[in-house]
C-alpha positions as CSV (number, residue, x, y, z in Angstrom):
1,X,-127.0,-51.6,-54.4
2,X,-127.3,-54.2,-57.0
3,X,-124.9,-57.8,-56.8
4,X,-123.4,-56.0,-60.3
5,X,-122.8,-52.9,-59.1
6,X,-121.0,-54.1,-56.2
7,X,-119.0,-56.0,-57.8
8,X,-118.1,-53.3,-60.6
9,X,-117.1,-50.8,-57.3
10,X,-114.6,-53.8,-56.0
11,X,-113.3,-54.0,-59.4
12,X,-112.8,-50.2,-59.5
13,X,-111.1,-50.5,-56.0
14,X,-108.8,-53.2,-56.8
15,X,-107.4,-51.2,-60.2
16,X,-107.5,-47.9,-57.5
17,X,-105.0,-49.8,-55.6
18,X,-102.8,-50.8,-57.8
19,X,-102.5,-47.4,-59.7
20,X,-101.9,-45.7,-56.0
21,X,-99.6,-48.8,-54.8
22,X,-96.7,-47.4,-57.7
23,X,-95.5,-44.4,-55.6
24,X,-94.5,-46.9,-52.9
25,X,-93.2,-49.6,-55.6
26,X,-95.7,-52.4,-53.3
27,X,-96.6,-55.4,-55.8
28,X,-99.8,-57.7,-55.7
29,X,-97.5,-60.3,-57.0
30,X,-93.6,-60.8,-57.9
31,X,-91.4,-62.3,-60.9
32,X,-88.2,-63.2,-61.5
33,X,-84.6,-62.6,-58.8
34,X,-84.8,-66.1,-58.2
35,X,-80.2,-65.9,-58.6
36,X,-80.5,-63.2,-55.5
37,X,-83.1,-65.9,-53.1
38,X,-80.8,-68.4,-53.6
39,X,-77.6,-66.3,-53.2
40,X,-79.1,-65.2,-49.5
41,X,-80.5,-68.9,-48.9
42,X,-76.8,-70.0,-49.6
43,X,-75.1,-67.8,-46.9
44,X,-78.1,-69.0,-44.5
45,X,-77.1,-72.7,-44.9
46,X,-73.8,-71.3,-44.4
47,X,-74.2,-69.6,-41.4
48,X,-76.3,-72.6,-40.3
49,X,-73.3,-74.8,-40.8
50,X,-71.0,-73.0,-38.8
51,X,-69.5,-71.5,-41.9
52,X,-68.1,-68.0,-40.4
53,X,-69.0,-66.2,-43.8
54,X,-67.9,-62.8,-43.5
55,X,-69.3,-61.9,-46.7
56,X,-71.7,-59.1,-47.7
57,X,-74.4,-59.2,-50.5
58,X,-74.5,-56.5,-52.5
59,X,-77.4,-55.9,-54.9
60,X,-76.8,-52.9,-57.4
61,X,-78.4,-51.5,-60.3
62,X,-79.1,-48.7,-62.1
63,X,-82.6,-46.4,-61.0
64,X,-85.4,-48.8,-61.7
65,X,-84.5,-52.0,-61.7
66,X,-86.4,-53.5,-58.8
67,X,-84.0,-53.5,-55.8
68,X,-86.1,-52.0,-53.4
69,X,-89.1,-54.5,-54.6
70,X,-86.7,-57.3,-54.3
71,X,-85.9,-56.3,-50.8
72,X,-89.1,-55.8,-49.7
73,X,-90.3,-59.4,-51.2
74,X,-86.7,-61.0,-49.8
75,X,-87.8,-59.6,-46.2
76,X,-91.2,-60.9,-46.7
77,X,-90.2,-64.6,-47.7
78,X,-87.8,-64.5,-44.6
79,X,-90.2,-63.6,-42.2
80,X,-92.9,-66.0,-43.7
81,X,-90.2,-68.8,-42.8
82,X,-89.5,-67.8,-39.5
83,X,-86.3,-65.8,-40.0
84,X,-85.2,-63.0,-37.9
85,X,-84.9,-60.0,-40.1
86,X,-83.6,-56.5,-39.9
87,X,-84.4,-53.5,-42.3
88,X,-82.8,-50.4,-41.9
89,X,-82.3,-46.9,-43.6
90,X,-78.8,-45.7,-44.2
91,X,-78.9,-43.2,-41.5
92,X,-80.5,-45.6,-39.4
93,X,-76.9,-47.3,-38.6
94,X,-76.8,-46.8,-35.5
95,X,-76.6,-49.7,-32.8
96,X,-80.3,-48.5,-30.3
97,X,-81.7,-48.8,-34.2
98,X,-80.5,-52.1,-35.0
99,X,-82.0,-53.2,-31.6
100,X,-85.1,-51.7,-32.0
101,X,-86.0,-53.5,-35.4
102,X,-84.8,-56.3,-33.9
103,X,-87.1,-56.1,-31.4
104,X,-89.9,-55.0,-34.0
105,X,-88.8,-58.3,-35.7
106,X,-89.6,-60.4,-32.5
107,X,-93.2,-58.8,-31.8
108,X,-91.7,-56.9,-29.1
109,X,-90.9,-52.9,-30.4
110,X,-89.6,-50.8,-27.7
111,X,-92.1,-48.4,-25.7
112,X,-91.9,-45.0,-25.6
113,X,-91.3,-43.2,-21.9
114,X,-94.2,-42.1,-20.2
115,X,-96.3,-45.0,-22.2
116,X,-98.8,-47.4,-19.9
117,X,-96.6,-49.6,-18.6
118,X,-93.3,-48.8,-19.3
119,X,-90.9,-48.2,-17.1
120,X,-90.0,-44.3,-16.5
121,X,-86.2,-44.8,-17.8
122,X,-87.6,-46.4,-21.0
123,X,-85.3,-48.9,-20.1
124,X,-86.0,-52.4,-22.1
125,X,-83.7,-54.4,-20.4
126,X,-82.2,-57.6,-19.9
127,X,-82.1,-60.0,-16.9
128,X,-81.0,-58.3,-14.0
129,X,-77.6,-60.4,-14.0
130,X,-76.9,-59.0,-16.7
131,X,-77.8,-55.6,-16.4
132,X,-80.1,-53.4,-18.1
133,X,-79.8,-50.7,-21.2
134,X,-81.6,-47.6,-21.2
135,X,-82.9,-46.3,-24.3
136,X,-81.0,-43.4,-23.5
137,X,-78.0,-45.3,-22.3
138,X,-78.2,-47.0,-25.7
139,X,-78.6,-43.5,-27.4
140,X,-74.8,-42.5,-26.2
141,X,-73.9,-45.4,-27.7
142,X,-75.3,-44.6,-31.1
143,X,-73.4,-41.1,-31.1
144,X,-70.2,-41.9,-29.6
145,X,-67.7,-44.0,-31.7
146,X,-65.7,-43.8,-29.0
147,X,-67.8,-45.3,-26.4
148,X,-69.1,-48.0,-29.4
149,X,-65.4,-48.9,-29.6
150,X,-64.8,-49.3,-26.3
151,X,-68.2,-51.9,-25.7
152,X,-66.5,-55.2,-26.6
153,X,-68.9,-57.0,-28.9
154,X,-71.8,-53.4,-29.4
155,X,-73.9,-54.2,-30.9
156,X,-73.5,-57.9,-30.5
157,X,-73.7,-57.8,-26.7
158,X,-77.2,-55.7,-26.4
159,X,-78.2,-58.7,-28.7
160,X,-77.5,-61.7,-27.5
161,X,-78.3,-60.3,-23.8
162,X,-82.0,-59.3,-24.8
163,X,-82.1,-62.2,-27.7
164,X,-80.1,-64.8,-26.6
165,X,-82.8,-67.3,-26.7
166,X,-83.5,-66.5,-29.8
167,X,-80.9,-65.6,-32.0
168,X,-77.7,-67.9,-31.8
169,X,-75.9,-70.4,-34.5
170,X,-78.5,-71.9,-36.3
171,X,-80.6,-68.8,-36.5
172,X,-79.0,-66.2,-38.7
173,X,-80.0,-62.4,-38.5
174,X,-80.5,-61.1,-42.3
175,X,-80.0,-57.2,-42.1
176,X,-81.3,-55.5,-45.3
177,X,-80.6,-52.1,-46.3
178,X,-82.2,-50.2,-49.0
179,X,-80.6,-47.1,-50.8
180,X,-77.4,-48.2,-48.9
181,X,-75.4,-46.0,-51.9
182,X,-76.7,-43.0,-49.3
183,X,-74.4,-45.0,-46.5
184,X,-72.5,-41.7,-45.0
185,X,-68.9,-42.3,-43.9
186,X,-69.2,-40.6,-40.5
187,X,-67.1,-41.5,-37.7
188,X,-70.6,-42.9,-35.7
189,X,-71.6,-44.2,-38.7
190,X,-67.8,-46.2,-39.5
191,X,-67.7,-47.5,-35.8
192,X,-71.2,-49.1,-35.6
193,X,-70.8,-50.8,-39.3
194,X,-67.2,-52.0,-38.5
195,X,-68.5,-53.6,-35.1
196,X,-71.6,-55.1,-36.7
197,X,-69.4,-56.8,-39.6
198,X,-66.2,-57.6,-38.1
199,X,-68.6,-60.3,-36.9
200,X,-69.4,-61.3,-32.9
201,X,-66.2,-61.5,-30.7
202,X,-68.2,-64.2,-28.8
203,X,-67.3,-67.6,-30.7
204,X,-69.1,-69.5,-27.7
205,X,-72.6,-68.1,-28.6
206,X,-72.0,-66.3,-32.3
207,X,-74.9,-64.9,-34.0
208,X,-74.8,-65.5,-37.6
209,X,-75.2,-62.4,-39.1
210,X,-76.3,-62.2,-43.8
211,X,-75.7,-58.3,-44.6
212,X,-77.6,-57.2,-47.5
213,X,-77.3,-54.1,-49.2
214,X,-79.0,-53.1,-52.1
215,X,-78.6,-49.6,-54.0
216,X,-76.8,-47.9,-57.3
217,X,-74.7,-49.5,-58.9
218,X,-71.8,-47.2,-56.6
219,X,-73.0,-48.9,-53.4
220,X,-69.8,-50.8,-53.0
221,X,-68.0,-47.8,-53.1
222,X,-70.2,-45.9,-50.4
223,X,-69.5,-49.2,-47.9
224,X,-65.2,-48.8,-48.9
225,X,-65.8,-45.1,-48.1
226,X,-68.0,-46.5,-44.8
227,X,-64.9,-48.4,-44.0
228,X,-66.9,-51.9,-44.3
229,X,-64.2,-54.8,-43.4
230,X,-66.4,-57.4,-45.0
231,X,-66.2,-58.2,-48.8
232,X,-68.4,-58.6,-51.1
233,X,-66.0,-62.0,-52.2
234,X,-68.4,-62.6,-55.4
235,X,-71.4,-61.7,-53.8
236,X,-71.7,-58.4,-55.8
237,X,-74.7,-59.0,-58.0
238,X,-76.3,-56.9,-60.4
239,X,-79.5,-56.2,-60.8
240,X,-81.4,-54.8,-63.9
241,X,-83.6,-56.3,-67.0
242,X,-86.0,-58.9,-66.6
243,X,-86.2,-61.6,-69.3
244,X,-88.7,-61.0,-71.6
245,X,-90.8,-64.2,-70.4
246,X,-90.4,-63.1,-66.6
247,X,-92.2,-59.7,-68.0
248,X,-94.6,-61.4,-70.1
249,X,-95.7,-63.1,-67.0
250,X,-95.8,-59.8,-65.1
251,X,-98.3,-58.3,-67.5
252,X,-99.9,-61.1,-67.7
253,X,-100.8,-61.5,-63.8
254,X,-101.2,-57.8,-63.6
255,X,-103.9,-58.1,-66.5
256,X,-105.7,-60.9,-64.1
257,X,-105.4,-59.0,-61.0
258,X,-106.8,-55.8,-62.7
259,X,-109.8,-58.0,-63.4
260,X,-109.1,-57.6,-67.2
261,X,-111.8,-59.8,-69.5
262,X,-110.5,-61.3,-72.3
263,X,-109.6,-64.5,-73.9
264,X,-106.0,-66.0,-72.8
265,X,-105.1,-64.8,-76.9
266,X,-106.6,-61.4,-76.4
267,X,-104.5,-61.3,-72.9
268,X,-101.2,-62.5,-74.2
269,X,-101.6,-60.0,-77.3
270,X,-102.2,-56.9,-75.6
271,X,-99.5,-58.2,-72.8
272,X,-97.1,-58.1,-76.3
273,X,-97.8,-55.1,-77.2
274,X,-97.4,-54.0,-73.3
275,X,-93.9,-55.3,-72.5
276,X,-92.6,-54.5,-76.4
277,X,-92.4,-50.7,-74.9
278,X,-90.4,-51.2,-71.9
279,X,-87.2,-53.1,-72.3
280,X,-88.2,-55.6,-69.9
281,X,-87.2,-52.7,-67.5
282,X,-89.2,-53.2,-64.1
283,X,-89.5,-49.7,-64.0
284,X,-90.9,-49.1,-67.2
285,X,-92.9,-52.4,-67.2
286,X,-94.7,-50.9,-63.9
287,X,-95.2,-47.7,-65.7
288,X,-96.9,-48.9,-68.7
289,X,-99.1,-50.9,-66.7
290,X,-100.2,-48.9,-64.3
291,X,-101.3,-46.8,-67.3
292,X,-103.2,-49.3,-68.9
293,X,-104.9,-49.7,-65.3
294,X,-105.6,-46.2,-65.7
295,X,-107.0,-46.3,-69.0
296,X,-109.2,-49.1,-67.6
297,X,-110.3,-47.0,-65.0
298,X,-110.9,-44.0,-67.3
299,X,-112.9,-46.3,-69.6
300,X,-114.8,-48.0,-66.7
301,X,-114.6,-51.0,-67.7
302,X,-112.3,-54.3,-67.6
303,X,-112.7,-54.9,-70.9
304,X,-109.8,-55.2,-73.0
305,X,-111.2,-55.4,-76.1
306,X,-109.9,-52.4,-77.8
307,X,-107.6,-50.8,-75.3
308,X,-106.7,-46.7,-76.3
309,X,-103.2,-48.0,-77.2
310,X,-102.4,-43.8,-77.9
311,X,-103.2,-43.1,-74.5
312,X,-101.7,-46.0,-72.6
313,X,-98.2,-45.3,-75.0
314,X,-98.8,-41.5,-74.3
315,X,-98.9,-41.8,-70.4
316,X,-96.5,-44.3,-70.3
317,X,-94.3,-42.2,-72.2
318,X,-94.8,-38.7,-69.8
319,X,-94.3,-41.1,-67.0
320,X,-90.7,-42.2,-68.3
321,X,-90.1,-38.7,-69.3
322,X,-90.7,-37.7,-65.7
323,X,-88.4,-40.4,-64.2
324,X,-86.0,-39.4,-66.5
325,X,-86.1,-35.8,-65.8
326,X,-86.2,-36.8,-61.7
327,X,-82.9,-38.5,-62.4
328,X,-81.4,-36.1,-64.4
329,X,-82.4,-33.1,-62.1
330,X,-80.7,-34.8,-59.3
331,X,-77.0,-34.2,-60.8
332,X,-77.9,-31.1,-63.0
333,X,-75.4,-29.3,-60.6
334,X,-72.9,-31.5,-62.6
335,X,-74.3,-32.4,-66.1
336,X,-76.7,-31.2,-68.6
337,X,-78.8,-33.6,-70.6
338,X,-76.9,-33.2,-73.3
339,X,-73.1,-34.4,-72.0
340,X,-76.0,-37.0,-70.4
341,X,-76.7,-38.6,-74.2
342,X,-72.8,-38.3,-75.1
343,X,-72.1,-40.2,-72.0
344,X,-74.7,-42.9,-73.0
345,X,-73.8,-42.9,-76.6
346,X,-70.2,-43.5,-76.2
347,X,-71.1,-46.7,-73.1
348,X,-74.2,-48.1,-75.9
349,X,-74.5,-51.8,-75.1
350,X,-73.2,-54.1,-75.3
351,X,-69.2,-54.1,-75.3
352,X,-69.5,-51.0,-73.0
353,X,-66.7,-48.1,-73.1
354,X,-63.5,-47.7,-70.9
355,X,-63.3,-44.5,-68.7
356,X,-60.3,-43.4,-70.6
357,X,-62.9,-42.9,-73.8
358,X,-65.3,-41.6,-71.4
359,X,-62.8,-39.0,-70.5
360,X,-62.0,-38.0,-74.2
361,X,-66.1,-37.6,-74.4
362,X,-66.3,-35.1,-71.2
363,X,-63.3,-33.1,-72.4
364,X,-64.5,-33.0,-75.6
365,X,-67.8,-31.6,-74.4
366,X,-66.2,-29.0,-72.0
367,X,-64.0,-27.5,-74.9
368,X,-66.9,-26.5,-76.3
369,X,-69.1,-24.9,-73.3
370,X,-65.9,-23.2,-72.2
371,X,-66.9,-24.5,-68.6
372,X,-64.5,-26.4,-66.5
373,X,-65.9,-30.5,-65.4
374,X,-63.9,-32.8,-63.6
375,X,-63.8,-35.8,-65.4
376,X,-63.8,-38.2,-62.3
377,X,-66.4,-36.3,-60.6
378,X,-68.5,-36.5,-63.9
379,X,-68.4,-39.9,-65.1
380,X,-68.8,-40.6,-61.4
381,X,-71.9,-38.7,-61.0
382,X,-73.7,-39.9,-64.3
383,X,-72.9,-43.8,-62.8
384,X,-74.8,-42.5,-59.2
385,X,-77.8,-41.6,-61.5
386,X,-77.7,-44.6,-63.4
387,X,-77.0,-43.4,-66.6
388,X,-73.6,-45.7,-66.7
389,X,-72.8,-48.9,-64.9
390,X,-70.3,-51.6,-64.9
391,X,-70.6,-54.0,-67.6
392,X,-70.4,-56.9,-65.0
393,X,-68.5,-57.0,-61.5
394,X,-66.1,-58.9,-63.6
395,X,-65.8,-56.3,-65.7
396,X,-65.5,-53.1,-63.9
397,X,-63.6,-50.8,-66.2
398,X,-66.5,-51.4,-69.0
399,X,-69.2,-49.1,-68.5
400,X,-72.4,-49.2,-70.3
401,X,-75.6,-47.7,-70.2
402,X,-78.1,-50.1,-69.1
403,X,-81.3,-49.2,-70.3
404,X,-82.0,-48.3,-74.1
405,X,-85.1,-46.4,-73.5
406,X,-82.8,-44.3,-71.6
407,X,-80.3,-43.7,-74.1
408,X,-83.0,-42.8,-76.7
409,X,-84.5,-40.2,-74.4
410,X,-81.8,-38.6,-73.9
411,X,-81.0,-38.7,-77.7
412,X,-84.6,-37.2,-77.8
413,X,-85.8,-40.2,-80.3
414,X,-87.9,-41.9,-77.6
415,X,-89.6,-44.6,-79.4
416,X,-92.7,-46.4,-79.5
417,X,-93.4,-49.8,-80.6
418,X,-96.8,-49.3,-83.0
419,X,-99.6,-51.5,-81.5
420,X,-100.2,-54.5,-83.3
């Protein structure tokens, strides 16, 4: 194999990658969120300090807008620092799970019975003082509020027993969890996320613990309904558009990554013409790149001299039409797409609409179908699929919809910028 053709199969590769990488949201590179790094840093230095912040981060938006790439680049940062850091699903709150990742965290994850060398109980003790916790043991725990209730400091005490060394005051424990507006308010779940933020009992060796929760933009309702005693005490923090130079730089280091040749003028022209058809909406930007990566590939070749601009807007286009349709299936039970666009139209940007109007809208809309919606439920639902969201946590009785590409599809004017 020729040096050229090599090198033309590792370019192919690298643009493989990156088309694949978009089902699991994974980025070669990241822009923008630096508010939410320093928010986090800020409760570290806290929690350093002795502050006892009982605070939770919350980071909502709407479907899209980068939360779960924002935890998974948060985490990473953390880690590379030497931070001790936790990520865990919503039904993953349990207090054996919060120890395993700990453990994960530490280069130590917990073996399985009947592995080489393990112990037969699976226990993963502590020092014999201080006795030891089956995985089993630890199990009970998880399912038993009543037993969680009655362990003075669980989860706190597994940690500090197994961790002690390496968890205390001046190194915090940052928990991240993703999707948290799926938190379910059982009585195991309630009991373990009161216990793990009411904060550790133990002032004489306290481990600093930075919550963050990231999800739709009704995750601070799902933690009320959770029963979490920690507030969010202006750490609520929306997340949604980039600015348009944070996405202009995202093109343009996509463009480089995906090998694209070209002039800096030819790169920043196209990257225009890219980030002009997504309202600087991460989701969309990652969209209509990955489809000029596939018109690359289809093309086979990283020049970007003439790109197919029909067929990157075209697949860029069914991709948003598929998201769209994803979110809107997931509340059809509910809503149709067309009490979707009145919704929307009635919250366009950017004063926003009160629920009162909102209401007028639904009733409106069920007069006419003959079909009884409850109004609360409705509006409700349309904010869980990120067609509506608070103007601002300052502003919570202003909803808007966020994202204008989403109000036009569901209009059915979907529009595309004409390449220049």
């Amino acid at each position: 194999m020729s040096a050229d053709t090599e090198r033309h199969s590792a370019w192919r590769r690298v643009v493989r990658r990156y088309i694949s990488a978009g089902d699991r949201g994974e980025e070669p590179h990241f822009v923008g969120r630096q508010e939410f790094f320093d928010r986090i840093h800020l409760m570290l230095e806290g929690a350093v300090a002795g502050q006892r912040d009982r605070r939770t981060i919350v980071v909502a938006g709407a479907p899209g807008a980068g939360k779960s790439a924002f935890v998974r680049e948060a985490a990473k940062r953390l880690q590379a620092t030497g931070h001790a850091v936790v990520e865990l699903r919503p039904g993953d709150m349990t207090p054996f799970r919060l120890f395993e990742e700990v453990a994960r965290a530490f280069g130590e994850p917990l073996r399985e019975e009947g592995q080489r060398g393990s112990v037969r109980t699976g226990e993963f003790g502590t020092s014999p003082a201080k006795g030891r916790f089956s995985r089993s043991e630890t199990e009970a725990h998880a399912g038993d509020p009543a037993r969680i209730a009655r362990s003075a400091g669980m989860p706190w005490t597994l940690l500090k027993e197994r961790f002690g060394d390496r968890l205390g005051p001046e190194k915090p424990l940052v928990l991240f969890c993703d999707e948290a507006q799926n938190l379910e308010p059982s009585p195991a779940t309630g009991a373990f996320l009161d216990s793990l933020h009411h904060g550790d009992p133990d002032d004489a060796a306290p481990i600093p613990l930075v919550p963050v929760y990231a999800g739709l933009p009704d995750t601070v309702d799902a933690l009320d309904r959770c029963g979490v005693t920690r507030p969010t005490g202006g750490n609520e923090m929306p997340i949604g558009q980039l600015s348009p130079a944070e996405s202009m730089e995202y093109a343009l280091k996509t463009l480089t990554h995906l090998g694209a040749e070209g002039s800096q003028a030819e790169l920043a022209h196209w990257a225009s013409w890219f980030v002009a058809n997504c309202d600087n909406w991460p989701q969309h930007l990652r969209g209509q790149m990955t489809a000029v990566a596939e018109e690359m590939l289809q093309a086979d070749t990283p020049k970007l001299k003439d790109p197919n601009t029909t067929g990157v807007a075209h697949r860029a286009s069914n991709s948003r039409n598929e998201y769209y349709g994803r979110r809107l299936r997931a509340t059809e039970h509910l809503l149709h797409r067309e009490l979707f666009a009145a919704l929307a139209q009635a919250a366009a940007p950017p004063d926003g609409v009160d629920p009162g109007t909102l209401a007028h809208t639904v009733d409106a809309y069920v007069e006419r179908i003959g079909r009884p919606l409850d109004v609360e439920e409705t509006v409700r639902s349309a904010i869980h699929a990120g067609i509506l969201q608070a103007v601002s946590p300052s502003q919570p009785d202003r909803l808007v919809c966020p994202i204008p590409s989403l109000q036009r599809w569901l209009e059915g004017r979907e529009h595309i910028v004409p390449p220049p």
